[in-house]
C-alpha positions in Angstrom: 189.6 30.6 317.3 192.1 31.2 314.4 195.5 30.1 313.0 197.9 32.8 312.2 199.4 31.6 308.9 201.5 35.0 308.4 202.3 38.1 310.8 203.7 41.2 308.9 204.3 44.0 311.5 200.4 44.8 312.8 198.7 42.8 310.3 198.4 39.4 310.1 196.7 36.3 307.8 194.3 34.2 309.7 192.6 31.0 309.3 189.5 31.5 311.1 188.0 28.1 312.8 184.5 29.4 313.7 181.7 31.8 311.7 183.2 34.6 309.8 179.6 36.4 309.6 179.7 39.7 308.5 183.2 40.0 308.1 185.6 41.2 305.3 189.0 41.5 304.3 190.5 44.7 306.2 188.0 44.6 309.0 189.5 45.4 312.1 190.1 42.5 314.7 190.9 43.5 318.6 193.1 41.6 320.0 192.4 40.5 323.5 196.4 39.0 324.4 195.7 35.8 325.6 197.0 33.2 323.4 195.6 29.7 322.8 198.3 27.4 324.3 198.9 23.9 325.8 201.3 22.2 327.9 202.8 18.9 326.5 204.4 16.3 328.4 207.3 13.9 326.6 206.8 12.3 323.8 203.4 14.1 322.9 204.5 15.5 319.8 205.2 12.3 318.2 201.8 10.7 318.6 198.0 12.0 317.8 196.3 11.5 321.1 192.4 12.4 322.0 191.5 14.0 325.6 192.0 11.0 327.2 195.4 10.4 325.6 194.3 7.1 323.9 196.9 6.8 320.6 194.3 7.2 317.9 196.2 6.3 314.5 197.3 3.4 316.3 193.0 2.8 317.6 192.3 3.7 313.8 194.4 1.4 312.1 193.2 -1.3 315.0 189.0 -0.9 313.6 190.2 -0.6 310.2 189.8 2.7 309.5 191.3 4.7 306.7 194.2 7.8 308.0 194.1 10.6 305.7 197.0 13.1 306.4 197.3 16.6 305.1 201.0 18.5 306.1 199.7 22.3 306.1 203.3 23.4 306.3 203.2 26.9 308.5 207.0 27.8 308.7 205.9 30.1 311.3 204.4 27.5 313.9 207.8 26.0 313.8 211.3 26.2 316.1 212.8 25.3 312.8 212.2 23.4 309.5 214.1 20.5 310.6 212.0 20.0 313.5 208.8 20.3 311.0 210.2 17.7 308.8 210.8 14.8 311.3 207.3 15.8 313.0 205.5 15.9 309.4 207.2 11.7 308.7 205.7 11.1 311.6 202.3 11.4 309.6 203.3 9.6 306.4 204.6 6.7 308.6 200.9 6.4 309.9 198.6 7.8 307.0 196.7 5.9 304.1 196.2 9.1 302.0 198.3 11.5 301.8 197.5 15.1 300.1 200.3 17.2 300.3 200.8 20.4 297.5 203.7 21.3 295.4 205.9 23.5 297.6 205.4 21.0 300.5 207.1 17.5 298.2 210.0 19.4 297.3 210.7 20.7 300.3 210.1 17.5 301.8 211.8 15.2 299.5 214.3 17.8 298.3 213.3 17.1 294.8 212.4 19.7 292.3 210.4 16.9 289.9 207.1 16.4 290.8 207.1 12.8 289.7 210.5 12.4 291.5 209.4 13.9 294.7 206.2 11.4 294.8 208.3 8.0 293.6 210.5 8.9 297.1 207.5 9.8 299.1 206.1 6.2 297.7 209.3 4.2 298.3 209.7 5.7 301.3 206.3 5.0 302.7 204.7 2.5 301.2 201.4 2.3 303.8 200.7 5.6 301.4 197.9 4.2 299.5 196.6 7.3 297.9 198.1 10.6 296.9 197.0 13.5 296.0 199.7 16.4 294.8 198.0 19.8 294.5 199.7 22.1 291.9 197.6 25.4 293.0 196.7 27.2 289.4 198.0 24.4 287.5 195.8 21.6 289.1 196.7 18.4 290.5 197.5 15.1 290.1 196.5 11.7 292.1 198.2 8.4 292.6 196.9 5.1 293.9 198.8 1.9 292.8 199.5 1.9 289.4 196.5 4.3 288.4 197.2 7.9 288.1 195.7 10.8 287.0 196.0 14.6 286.3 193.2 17.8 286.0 194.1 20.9 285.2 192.4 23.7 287.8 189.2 25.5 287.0 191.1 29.2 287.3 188.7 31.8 288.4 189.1 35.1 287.8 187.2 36.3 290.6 188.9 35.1 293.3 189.3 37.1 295.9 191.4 35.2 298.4 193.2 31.4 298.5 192.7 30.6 302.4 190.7 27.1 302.6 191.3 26.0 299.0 193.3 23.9 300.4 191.3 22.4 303.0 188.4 22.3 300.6 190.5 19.8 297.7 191.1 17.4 300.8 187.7 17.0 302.3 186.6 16.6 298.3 189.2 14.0 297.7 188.2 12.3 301.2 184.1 12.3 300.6 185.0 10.8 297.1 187.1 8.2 298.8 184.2 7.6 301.3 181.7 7.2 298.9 183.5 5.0 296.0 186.4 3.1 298.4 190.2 3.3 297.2 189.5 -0.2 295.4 187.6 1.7 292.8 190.2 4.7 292.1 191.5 3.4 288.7 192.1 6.3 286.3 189.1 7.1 285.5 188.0 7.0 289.0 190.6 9.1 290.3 189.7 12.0 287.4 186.3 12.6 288.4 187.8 12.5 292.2 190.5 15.7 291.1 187.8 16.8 288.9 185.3 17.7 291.6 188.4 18.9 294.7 189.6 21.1 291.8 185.8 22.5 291.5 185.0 23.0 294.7 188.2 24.9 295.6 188.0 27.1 292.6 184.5 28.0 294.1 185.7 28.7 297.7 188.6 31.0 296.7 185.9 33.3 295.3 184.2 33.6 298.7 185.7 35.5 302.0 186.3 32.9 304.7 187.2 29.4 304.6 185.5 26.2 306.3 182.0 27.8 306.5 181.8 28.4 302.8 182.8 25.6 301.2 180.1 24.7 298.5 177.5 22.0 297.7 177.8 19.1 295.9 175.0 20.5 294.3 177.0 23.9 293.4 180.2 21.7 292.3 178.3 20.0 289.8 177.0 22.9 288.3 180.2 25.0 288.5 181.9 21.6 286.3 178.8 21.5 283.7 178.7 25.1 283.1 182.9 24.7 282.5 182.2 22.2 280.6 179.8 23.5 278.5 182.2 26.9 277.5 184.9 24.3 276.8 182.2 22.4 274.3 181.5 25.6 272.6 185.1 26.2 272.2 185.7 22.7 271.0 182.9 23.5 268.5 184.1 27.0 267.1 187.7 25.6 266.2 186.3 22.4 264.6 184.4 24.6 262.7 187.2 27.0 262.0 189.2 24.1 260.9 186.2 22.6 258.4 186.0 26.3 256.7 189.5 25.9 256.5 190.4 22.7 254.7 187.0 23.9 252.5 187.4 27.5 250.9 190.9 29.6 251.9 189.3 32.8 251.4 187.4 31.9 255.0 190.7 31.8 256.5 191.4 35.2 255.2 188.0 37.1 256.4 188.7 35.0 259.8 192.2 36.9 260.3 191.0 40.0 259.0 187.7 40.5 261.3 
């Protein structure tokens, strides 16, 4: 089972929903032509029902439970945009974290500033306890009360495709939420949080395929130390640069010259 995210002619982009084993980009997929479809009765669009049609954001927010709400704009899957907009507030009317990325607030808010877009998003719905803008190469940013934060990405440059990055910043940002509790996101809290979702989808867009790759905690942490540790030695070499400097001015001239 698959989403198509983009059809152009006979080719499409697909986000694939079970095991991508053994496959690559270019691979040819048969189609069989039977598409994945269901009927909905009145009314169904603007509510999140199980099988049985219970109304679980309203069962969630009954047992306490936190709503975490991602928008995943397809432009495609859509009759039209205006329809997708007053389908996606139903979601920030209901959700306690919202993640949505940069393309997605200012089409949604009609604001080109970032910071404006998320001060209407936050007026708007104030049930929004935590959010979290992605900014795709630039990084991302995180909101919750009056705490904010913002980490640049870890660019890669072996990436070899973007599909799951995505997904794989939310269900960071969600685990770290699970494990710590929103209470506990003050700045510092909510670094670490971007930190590791910035990490992790850095690793996955370096890996074919999507939900069945994303990485370890294990493999974030390393992938953050061994940043880290480049970024130290950097740090080091220009402190050291600078010391040379201030201390003899012929260094400065052999460092230009070799």
């Amino acid at each position: 089972m698959a989403e198509i995210v983009r059809v152009r002619g006979r080719r499409c982009d697909m986000q694939v929903f079970e095991s991508t084993t053994d496959l690559a980009v270019d691979d040819t997929v048969e189609f069989s032509g039977n598409l994945l479809a269901a009927e909905l009765g009145p009314g169904m669009l603007t509510q999140v029902y199980d099988g049985l049609q219970n109304p679980l954001a309203e069962l969630a927010k009954e047992a306490g439970a936190l709503i975490s709400f991602d928008p995943n704009l397809r432009e495609p899957l859509w009759k039209s945009l205006d329809e997708a907009k007053e389908q996606i507030a139903i979601g920030m009317q209901h959700c306690d974290i919202l993640k949505i990325s940069d393309n997605e607030i200012q089409w949604f808010t009609g604001k080109e500033d970032f910071e404006e877009g998320v001060a209407c998003l936050r007026q708007t719905y104030p049930n929004i306890r935590l959010l979290c803008l992605s900014m795709g190469p630039v990084g991302s940013r995180a909101y919750c009360g009056e705490h904010f934060a913002e980490v640049p990405a870890f660019a890669n440059e072996n990436t070899v495709e973007t599909t799951g990055a995505g997904d794989t910043f939310c269900a960071n940002v969600l685990n770290y939420v699970l494990e710590h509790g929103l209470d506990a996101l003050d700045d510092k809290g909510l670094a670490q949080m971007l930190r590791t979702a910035n990490a992790a989808a850095s690793i996955v867009t370096t890996r074919l395929g999507a939900l069945r790759v994303m990485p370890t905690p294990e493999e974030i942490q390393e992938y953050i130390d061994e940043w880290e540790s480049v970024y130290n030695n950097l740090v080091d070499a220009y402190n050291n640069y600078l010391e040379y400097k201030d201390s003899d001015s012929s260094v400065v001239t052999r460092w230009n010259t070799e």
